[in-house]
MARKETI-34247 format. One record per residue (C-alpha): residue number from 0; residue in three letters; x, z, y. Coordinates in Angstrom, 1 decimal, padded with zeros to 4 digits. Layout:
BEGIN
[pt NUM,"ALA",[X,Z,Y]] ...
# end
This chain:
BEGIN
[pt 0,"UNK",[123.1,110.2,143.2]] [pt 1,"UNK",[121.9,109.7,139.2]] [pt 2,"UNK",[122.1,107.3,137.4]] [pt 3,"UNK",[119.0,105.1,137.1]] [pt 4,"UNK",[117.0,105.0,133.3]] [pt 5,"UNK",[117.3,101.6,131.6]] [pt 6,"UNK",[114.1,100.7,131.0]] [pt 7,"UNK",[112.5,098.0,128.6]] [pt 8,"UNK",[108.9,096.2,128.4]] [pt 9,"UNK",[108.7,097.1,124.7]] [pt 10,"UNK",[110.3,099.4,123.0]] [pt 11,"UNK",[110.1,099.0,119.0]] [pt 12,"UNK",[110.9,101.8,116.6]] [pt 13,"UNK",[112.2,101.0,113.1]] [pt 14,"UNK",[113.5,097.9,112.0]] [pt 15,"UNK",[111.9,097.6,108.5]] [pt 16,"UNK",[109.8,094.8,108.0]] [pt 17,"UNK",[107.2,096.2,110.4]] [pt 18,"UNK",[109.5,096.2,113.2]] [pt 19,"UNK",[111.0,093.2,112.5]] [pt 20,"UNK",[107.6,091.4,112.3]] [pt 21,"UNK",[106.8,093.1,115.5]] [pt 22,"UNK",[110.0,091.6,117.4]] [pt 23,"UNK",[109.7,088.2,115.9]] [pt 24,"UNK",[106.0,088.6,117.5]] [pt 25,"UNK",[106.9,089.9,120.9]] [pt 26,"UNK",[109.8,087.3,121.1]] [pt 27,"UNK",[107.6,084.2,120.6]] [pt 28,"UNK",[105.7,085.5,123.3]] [pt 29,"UNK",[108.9,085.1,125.6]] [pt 30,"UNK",[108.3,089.3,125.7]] [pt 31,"UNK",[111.5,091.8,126.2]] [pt 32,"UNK",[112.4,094.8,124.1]] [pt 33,"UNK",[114.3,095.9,122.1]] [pt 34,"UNK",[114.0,097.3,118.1]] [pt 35,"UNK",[115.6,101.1,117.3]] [pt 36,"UNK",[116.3,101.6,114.2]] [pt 37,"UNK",[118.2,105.2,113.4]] [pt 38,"UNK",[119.9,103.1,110.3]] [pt 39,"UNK",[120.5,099.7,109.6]] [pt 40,"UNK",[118.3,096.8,108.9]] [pt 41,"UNK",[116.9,097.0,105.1]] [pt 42,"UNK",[118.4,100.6,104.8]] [pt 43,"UNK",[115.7,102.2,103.1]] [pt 44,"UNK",[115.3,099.7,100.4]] [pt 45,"UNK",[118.9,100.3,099.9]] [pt 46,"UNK",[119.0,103.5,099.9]] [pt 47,"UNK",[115.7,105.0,098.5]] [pt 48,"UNK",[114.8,102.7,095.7]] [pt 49,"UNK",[115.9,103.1,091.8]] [pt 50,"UNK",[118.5,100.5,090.6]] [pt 51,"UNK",[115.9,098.6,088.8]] [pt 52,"UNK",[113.3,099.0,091.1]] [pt 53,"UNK",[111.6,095.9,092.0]] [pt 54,"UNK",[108.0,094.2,093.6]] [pt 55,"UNK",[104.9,094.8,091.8]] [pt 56,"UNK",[103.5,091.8,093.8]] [pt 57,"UNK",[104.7,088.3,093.5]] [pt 58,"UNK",[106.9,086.7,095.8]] [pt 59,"UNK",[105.0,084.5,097.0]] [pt 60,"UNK",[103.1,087.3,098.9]] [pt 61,"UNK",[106.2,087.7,100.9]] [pt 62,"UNK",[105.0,086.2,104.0]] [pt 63,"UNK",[106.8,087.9,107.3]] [pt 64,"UNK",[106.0,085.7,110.0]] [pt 65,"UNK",[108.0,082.8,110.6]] [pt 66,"UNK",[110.0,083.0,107.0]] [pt 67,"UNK",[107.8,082.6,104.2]] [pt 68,"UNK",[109.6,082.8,100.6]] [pt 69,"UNK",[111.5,080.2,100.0]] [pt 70,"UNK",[113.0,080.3,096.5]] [pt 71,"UNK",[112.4,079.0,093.2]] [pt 72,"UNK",[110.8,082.1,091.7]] [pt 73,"UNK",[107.2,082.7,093.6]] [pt 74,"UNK",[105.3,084.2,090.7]] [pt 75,"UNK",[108.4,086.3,090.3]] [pt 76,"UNK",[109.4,090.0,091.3]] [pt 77,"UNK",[112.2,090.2,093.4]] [pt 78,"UNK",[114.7,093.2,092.2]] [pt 79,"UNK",[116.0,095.6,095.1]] [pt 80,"UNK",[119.3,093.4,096.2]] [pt 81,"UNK",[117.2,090.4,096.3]] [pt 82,"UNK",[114.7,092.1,098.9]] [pt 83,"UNK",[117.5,093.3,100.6]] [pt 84,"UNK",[118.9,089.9,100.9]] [pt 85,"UNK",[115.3,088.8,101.9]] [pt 86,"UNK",[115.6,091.1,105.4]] [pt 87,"UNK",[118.4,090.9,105.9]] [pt 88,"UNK",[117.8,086.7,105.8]] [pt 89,"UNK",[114.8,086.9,108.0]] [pt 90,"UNK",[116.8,089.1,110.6]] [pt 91,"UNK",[119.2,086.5,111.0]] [pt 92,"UNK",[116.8,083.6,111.2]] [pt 93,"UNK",[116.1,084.9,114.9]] [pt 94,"UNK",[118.3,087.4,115.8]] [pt 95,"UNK",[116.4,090.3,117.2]] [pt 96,"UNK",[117.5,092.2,119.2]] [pt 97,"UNK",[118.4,095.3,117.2]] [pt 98,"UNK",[120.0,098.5,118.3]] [pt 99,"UNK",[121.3,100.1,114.8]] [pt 100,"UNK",[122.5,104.0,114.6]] [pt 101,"UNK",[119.7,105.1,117.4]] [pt 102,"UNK",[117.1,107.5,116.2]] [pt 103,"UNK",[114.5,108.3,118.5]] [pt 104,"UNK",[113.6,111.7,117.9]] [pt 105,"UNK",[111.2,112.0,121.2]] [pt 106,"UNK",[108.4,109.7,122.7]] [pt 107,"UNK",[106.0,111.5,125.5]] [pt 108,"UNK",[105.0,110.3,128.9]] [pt 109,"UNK",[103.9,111.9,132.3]] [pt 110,"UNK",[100.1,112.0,132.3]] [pt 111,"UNK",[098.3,109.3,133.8]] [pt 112,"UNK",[101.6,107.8,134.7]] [pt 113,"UNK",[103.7,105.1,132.9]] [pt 114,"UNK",[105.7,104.4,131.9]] [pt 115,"UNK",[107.0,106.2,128.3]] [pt 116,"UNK",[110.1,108.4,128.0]] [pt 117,"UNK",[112.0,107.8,124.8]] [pt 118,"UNK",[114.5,110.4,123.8]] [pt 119,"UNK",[117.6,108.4,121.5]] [pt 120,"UNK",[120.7,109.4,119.9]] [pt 121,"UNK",[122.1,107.4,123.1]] [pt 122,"UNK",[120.5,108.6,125.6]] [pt 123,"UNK",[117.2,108.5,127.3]] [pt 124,"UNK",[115.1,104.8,128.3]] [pt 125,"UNK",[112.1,103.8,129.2]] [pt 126,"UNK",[109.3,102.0,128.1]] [pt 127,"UNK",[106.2,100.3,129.4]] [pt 128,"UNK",[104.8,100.1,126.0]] [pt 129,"UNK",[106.1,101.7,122.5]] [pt 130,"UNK",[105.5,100.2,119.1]] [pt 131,"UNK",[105.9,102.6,116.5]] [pt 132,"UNK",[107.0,100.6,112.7]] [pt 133,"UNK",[108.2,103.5,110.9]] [pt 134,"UNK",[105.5,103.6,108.3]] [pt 135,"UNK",[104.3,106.4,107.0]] [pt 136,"UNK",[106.7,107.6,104.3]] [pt 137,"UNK",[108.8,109.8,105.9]] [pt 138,"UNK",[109.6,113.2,104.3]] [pt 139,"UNK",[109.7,113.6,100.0]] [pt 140,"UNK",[107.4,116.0,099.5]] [pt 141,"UNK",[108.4,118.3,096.8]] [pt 142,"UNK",[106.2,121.4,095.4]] [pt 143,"UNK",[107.2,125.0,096.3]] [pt 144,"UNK",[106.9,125.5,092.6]] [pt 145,"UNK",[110.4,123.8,092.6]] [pt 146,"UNK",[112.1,127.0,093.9]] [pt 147,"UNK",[111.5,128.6,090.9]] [pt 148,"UNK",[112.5,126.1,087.9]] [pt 149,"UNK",[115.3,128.0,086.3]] [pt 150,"UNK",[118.7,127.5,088.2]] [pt 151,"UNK",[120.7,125.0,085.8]] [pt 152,"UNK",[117.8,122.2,085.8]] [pt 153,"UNK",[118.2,119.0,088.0]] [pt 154,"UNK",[116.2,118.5,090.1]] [pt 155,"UNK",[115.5,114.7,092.4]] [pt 156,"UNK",[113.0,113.1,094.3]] [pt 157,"UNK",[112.0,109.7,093.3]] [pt 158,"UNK",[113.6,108.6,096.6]] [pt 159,"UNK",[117.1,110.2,095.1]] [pt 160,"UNK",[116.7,108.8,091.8]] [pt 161,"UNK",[118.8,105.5,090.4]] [pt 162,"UNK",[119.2,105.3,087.2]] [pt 163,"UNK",[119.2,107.5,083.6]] [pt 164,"UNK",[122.8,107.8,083.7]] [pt 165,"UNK",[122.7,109.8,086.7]] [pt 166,"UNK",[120.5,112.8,085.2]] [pt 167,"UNK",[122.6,115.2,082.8]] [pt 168,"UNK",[121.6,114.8,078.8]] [pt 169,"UNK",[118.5,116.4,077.4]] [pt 170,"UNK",[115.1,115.7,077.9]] [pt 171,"UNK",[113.3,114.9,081.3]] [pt 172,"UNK",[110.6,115.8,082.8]] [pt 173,"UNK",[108.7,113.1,085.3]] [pt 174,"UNK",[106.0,115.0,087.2]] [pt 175,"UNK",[103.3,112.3,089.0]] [pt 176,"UNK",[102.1,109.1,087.9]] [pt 177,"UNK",[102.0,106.8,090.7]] [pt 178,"UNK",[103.9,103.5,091.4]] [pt 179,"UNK",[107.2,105.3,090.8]] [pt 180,"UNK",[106.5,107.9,089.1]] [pt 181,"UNK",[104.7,105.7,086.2]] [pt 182,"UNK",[108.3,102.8,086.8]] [pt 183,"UNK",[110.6,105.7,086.6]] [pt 184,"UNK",[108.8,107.3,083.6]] [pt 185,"UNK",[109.4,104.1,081.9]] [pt 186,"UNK",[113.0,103.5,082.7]] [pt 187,"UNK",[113.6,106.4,081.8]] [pt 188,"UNK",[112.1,105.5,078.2]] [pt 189,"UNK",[113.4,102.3,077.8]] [pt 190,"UNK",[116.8,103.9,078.4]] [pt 191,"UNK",[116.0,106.1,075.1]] [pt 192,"UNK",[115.6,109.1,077.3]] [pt 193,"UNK",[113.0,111.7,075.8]] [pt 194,"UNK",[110.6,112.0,078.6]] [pt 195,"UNK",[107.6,114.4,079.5]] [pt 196,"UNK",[105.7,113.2,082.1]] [pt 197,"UNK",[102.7,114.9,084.3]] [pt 198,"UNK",[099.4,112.7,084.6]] [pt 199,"UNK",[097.6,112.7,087.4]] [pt 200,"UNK",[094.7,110.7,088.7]] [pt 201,"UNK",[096.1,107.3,090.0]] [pt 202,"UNK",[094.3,103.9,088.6]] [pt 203,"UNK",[096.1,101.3,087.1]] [pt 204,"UNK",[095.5,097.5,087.0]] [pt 205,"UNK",[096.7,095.2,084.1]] [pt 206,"UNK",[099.7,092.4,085.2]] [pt 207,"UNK",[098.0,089.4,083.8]] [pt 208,"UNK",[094.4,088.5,083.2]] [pt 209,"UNK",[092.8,085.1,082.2]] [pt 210,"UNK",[095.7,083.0,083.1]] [pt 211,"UNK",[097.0,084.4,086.2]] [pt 212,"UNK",[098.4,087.3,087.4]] [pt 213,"UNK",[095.9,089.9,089.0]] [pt 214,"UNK",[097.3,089.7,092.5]] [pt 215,"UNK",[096.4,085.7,092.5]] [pt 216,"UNK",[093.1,086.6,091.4]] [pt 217,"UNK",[092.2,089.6,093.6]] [pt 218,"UNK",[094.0,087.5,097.0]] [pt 219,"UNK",[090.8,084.7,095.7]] [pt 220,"UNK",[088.6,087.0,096.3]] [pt 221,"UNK",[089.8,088.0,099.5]] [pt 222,"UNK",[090.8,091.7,098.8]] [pt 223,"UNK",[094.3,091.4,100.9]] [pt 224,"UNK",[092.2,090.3,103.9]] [pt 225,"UNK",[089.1,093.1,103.6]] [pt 226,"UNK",[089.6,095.2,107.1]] [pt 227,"UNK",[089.2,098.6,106.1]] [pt 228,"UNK",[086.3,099.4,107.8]] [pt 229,"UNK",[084.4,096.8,105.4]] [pt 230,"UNK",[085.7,099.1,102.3]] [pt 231,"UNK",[083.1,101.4,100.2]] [pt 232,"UNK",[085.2,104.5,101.3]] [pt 233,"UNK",[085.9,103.1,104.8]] [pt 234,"UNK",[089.5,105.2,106.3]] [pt 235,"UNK",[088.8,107.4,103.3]] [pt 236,"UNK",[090.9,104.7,101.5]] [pt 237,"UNK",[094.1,105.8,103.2]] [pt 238,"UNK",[094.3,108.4,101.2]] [pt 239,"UNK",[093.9,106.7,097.7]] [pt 240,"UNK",[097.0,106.3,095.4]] [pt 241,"UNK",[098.2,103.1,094.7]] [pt 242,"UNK",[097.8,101.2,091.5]] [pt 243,"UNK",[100.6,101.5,088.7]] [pt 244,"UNK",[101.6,098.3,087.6]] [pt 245,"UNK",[105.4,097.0,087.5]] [pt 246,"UNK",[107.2,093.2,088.2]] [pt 247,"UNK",[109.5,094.6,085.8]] [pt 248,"UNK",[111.4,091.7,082.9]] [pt 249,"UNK",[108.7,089.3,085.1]] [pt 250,"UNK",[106.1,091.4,085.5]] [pt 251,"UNK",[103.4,093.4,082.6]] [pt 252,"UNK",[101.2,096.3,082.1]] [pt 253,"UNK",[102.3,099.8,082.2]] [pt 254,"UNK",[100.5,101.4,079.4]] [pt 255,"UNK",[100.8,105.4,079.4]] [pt 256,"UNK",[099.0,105.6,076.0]] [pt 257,"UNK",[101.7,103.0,074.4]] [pt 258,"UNK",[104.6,105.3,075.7]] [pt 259,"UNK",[102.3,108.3,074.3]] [pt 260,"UNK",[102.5,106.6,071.4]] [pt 261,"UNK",[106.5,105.7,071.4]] [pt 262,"UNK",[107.3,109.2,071.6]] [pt 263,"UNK",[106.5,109.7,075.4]] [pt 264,"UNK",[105.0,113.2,076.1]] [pt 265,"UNK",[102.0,112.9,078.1]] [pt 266,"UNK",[100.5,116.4,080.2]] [pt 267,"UNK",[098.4,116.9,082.7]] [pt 268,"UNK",[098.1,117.1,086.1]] [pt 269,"UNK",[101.1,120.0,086.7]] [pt 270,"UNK",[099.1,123.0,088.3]] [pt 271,"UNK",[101.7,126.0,088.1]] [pt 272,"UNK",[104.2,128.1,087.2]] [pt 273,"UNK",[104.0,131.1,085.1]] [pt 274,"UNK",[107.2,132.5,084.5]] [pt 275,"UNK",[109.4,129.8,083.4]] [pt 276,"UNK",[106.4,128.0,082.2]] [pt 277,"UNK",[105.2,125.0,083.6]] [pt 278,"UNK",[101.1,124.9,083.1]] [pt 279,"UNK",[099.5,121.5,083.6]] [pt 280,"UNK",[095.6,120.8,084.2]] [pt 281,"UNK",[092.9,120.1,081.0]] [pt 282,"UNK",[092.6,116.8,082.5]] [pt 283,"UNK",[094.8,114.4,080.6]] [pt 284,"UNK",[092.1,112.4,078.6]] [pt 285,"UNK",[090.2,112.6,081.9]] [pt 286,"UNK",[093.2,111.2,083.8]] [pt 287,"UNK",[094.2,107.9,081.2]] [pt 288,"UNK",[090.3,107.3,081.1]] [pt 289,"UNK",[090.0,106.9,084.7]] [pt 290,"UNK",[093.0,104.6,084.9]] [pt 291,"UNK",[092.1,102.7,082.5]] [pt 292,"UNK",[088.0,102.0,083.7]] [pt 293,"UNK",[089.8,101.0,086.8]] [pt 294,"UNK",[091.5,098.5,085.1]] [pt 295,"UNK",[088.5,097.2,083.3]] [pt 296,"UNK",[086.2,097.6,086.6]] [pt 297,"UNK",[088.9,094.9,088.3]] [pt 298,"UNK",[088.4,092.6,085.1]] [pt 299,"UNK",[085.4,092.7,085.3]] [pt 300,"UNK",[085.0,091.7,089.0]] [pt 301,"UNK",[087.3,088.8,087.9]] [pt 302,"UNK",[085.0,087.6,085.5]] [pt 303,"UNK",[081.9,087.1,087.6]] [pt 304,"UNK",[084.3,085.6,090.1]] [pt 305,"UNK",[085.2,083.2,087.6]] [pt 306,"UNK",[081.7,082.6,086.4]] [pt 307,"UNK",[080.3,082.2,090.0]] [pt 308,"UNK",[083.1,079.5,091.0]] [pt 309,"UNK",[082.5,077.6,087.6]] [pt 310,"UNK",[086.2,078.2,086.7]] [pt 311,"UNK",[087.9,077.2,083.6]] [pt 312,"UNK",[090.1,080.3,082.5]] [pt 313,"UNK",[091.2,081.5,078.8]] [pt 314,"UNK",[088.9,084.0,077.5]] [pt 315,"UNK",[090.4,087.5,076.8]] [pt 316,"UNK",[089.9,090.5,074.9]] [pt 317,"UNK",[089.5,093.2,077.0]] [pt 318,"UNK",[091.9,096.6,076.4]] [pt 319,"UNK",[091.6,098.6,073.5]] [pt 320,"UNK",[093.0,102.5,073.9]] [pt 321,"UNK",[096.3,102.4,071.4]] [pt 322,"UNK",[096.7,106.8,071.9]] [pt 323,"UNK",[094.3,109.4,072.9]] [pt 324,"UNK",[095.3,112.8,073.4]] [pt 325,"UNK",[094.4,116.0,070.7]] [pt 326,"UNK",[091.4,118.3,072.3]] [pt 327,"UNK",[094.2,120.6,071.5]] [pt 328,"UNK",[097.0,118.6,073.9]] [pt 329,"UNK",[099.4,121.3,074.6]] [pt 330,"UNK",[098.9,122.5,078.3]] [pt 331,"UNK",[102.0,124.7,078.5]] [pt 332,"UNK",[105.3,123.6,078.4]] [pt 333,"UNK",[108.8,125.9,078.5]] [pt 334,"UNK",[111.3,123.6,079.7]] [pt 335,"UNK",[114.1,125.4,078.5]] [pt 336,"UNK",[112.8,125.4,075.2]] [pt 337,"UNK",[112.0,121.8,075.0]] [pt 338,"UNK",[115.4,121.0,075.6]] [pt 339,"UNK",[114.4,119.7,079.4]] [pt 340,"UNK",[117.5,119.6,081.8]] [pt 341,"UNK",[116.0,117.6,084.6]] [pt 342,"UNK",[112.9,117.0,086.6]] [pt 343,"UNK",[112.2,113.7,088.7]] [pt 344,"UNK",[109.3,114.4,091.4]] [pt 345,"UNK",[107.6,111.5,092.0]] [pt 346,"UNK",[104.4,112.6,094.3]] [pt 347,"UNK",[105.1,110.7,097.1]] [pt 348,"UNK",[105.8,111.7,100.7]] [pt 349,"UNK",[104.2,113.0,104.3]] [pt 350,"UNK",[104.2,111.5,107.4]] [pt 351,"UNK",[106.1,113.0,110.2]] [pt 352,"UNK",[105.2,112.3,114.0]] [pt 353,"UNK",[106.2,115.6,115.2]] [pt 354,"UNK",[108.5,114.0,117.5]] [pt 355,"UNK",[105.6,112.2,119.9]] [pt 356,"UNK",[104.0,114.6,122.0]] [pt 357,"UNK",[101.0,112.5,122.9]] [pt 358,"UNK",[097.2,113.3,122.1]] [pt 359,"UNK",[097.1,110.8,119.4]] [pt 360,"UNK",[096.8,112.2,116.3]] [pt 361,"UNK",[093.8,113.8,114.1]] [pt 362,"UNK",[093.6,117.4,112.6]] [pt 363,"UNK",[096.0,116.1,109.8]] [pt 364,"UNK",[098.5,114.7,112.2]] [pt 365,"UNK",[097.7,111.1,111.2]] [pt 366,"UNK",[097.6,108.6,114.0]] [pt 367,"UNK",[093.6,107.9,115.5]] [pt 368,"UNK",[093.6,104.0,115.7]] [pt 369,"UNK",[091.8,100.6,115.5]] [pt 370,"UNK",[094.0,097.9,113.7]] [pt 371,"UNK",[097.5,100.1,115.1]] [pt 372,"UNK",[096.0,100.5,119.2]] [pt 373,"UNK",[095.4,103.8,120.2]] [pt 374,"UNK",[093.3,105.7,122.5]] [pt 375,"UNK",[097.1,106.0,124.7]] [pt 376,"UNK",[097.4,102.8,126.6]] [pt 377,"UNK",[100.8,100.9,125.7]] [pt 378,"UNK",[101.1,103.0,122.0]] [pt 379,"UNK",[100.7,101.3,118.9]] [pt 380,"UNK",[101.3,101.8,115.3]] [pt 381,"UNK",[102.8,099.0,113.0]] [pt 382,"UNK",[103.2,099.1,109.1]] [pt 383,"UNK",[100.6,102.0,108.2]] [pt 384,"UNK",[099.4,101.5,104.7]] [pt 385,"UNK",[095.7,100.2,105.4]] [pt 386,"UNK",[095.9,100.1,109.1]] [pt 387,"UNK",[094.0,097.2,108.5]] [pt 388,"UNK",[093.8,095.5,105.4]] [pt 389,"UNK",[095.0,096.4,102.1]] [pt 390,"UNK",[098.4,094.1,102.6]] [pt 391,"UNK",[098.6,095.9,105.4]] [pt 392,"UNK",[102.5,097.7,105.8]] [pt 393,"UNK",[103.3,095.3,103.0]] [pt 394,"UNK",[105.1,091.8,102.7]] [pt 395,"UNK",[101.7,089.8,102.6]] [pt 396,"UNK",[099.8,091.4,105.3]] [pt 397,"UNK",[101.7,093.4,107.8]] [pt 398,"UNK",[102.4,089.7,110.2]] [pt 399,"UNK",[098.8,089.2,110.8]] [pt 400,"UNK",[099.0,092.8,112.1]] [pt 401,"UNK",[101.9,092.1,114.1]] [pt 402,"UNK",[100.3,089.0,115.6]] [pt 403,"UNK",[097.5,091.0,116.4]] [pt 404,"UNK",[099.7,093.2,118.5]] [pt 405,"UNK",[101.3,091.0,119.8]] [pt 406,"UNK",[098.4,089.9,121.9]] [pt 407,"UNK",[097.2,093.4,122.4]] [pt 408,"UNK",[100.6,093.9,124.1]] [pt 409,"UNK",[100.3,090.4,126.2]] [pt 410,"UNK",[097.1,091.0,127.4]] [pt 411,"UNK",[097.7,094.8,128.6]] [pt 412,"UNK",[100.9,093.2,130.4]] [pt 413,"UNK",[098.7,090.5,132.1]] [pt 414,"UNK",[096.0,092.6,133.2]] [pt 415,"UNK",[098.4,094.6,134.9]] [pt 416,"UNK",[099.8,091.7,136.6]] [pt 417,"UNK",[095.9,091.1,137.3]] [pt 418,"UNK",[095.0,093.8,138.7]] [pt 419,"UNK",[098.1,095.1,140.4]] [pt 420,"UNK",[100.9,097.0,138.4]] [pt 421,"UNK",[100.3,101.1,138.2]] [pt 422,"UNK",[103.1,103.1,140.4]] [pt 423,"UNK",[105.2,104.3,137.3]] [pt 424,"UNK",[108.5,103.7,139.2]] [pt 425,"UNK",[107.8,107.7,140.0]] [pt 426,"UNK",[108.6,108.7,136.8]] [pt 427,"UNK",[111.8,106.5,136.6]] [pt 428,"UNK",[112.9,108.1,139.5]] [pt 429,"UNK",[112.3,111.2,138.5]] [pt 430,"UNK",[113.8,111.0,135.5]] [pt 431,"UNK",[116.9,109.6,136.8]] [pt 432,"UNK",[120.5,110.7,135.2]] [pt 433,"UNK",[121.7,113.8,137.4]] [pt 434,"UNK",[118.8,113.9,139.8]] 
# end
């Protein structure tokens, strides 16, 4: 005779601070399940995040449900320990009920039929609903250009990357100009490392403006709690690059054209290689313009804020350009020649959901959704950057998500109860160990 599935009301995937969120939720609601996570709790803030990495918004935007930041520093930036800490606290303020060292690498069901068949590192379970809060960074993505940089440059990730002392001597080149690649690209410099770095189109946004730092200002206006579908680009947004700004030495601006003009190479956006030669787009004055009008386009919604609500604030001058490229900016660079013995790629990662074979997903594999539901009764998505709102999959936003779910999740339990529970014990059976 086989051995019967376990099965469990909820089944939570990942145990970052979207899954934990999810299970503080789901446990106030007096609601079994139980969190997977493949690692341990906090492990990729451990493990994929620069030695001086740190927040680029203030703590006191750290706001997982239930444990609010407590500490004396709330227009600080806490450094990578101290958000490690900061899980790892929250975990233990209510003990959820984590399974470390499983990785669920399959989630599918039997159509029309529940419940959901999860296959673990420890074996198979089921679940009446599944909460997926694995994010959506999952795989470095790293150019196929890459196979071809001569044999004795090093090569990372920004996920791989810790510190300058790590990368051999010589010059390095940074390729991407998003959060981390912009942070990296200046630790890099700071450290007295020559660096070339590739520009590409992300914005920027300054630190500090009329008093306050932009986050305070932009939270006033309600930005953090837009839904996405009230946004000028509507899901388009999803897509968009995040702002480069750091917490860094208490937060300030990161100013490309100021490294330019410290004796950081700037380049375009990197387009090929020709031989040994890297080629980069004609786009560089292009690129630091943009970034820097939307700087100034956040300012200037600031101001009008501050003018609408009467508020006494500092006046300002407004950012003067301290470097602007030649029209001749060289465009081809030989790394061997320019002494470069190491390349940090920092153009962020892909999602991978290969391992749920449900009709969920749109022609780019991203999950089809409204505020993490889906179209598959009992499957949701948790920690997906805009899922909802722009805090969304962040510290500040990603509980009011969660709480949203969590009654999603009670009320599809109670209208079963209502109307008479669907005959899943089929599949259970069927599925049983040895049958």
């Amino acid at each position: 005779m086989g051995v019967q599935l376990e099965r469990q009301p909820v089944v939570v995937v990942g145990a970052g601070q979207a899954g934990l969120s999810m299970s503080w939720h789901l446990g106030r609601r007096g609601i079994d399940h139980v969190v997977l996570e493949r690692e341990r709790i906090g492990h990729e803030w451990r493990t994929a995040r620069w030695d001086s990495f740190c927040l680029v918004t203030p703590n006191w935007q750290c706001q997982l449900p239930g444990f609010p930041y407590s500490g004396d520093d709330p227009d600080g930036f806490m450094v990578k320990d101290e958000i490690v800490r900061y899980i790892e606290a929250y975990a233990a303020s209510f003990e959820p009920p984590v399974r470390a060292g499983v990785a669920v690498t399959g989630l599918t069901r039997e159509p029309g039929v529940g419940p959901f068949l999860l296959q673990t590192s420890a074996g198979p379970l089921c679940a009446d609903q599944v909460v997926v809060a694995t994010g959506g960074y999952h795989h470095p993505v790293v150019p196929r250009l890459a196979e071809r940089l001569p044999v004795g440059i090093t090569q990372l990730h920004s996920s791989q990357y810790r510190n300058p002392g790590m990368l051999p001597h010589g010059d390095v080149l940074v390729v991407g100009t998003g959060q981390s690649g912009a942070q990296i690209a200046e630790d890099l410099h700071l450290a007295g490392r020559r660096v070339h770095l590739a520009v590409g189109r992300a914005p920027r946004v300054a630190r500090f403006y009329r008093g306050r730092d932009v986050v305070a200002w932009l939270a006033d206006l309600g930005y953090y709690d837009m839904p996405v579908t009230d946004h000028p680009l509507g899901v388009g947004v999803r897509a968009n690059t995040n702002h480069y700004v750091t917490g860094r030495d208490g937060g300030r601006d990161i100013d490309l054209r100021a490294f330019a003009a410290d004796g950081m190479r700037l380049y375009g956006r990197l387009e090929e290689l020709r031989g040994e030669r890297l080629c980069f787009a004609d786009d560089l004055a292009a690129n630091l313009d943009h970034a820097d009008e939307v700087s100034e386009s956040i300012k200037n919604t600031i101001d009008r804020y501050i003018a609408k609500q009467g508020i006494v604030a500092p006046a300002e001058r407004r950012y003067t350009p301290v470097w602007r490229p030649d029209p001749d900016h060289p465009r081809v660079l030989d790394p061997c020649s320019a002494g470069i013995t190491s390349v940090v790629w920092c153009i962020g990662y892909r999602a991978d959901y290969g391992w749920i074979d449900l009709p969920v997903f749109n022609g780019r594999g991203y999950p089809t959704h409204h505020r993490g539901v889906t179209s598959e009764p009992g499957l949701h998505f948790l920690g997906l950057p805009w899922q909802h709102t722009w805090g969304s999959g962040r510290f500040s936003g990603v509980a009011r998500d969660a709480e949203h779910l969590g009654r999603v999740i009670a009320g599809q339990f109670a209208a079963r109860l209502d109307g008479g529970a669907p005959n899943s014990d089929r599949l259970v059976n069927a599925l049983a160990l040895g049958s």
